[in-house]
N, C-alpha and C positions, 0 to 999 in steps of 0.2 A: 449546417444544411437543414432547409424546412423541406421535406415531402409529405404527400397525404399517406393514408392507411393502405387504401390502394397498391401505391406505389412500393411501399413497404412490404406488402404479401406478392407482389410483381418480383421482388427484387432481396427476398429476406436474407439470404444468406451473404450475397453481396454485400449489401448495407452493413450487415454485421460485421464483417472480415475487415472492409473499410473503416470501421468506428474501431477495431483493434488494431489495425494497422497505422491508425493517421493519430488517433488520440480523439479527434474534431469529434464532439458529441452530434449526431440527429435530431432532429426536433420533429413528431408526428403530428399533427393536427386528424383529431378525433371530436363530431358531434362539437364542434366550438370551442377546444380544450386543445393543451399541447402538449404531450407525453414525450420524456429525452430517455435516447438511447447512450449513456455515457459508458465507455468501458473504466472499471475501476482498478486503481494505481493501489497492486499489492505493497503491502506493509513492508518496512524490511524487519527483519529479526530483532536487530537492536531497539526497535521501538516498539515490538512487545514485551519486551521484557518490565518485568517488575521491578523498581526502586527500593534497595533494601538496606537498610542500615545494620552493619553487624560487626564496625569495629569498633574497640573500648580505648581505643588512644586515635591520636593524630596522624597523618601520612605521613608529618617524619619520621615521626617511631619507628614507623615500620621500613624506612630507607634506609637507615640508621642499623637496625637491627641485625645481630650475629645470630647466623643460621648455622652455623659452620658443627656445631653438637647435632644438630637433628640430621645431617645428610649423613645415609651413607649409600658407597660404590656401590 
């Protein structure tokens, strides 16, 4: 959606609620220029986490492997 600046201080909170409700970005025309009103798609958790390396053998090792001494009830 294009509206003017205008329109946008007519209408602010409106337009807002709809750019988080719908996804659809705004587009403002200002002075010859076009400024977007995008609502921004949180991260999820798993894609901040950090990439770490910290085991010293292979994944079957570790499938493989007798835990059965270190548990106790």
């Amino acid at each position: 959606m294009r509206i003017t600046a205008s329109k946008l201080r007519e209408n602010i909170y409106k337009i807002l609620d709809q750019v988080l409700e719908t996804g659809i970005a705004v587009e403002v025309e200002r002075k010859g220029r076009t400024l977007r009103i995008v609502a921004e798609r949180p991260s999820s958790k798993l894609s901040r986490l950090e990439k770490r390396r910290f085991l010293n053998c292979g994944p079957d090792e570790i499938v493989h492997c007798d835990w059965s001494g270190e548990w106790r009830p």
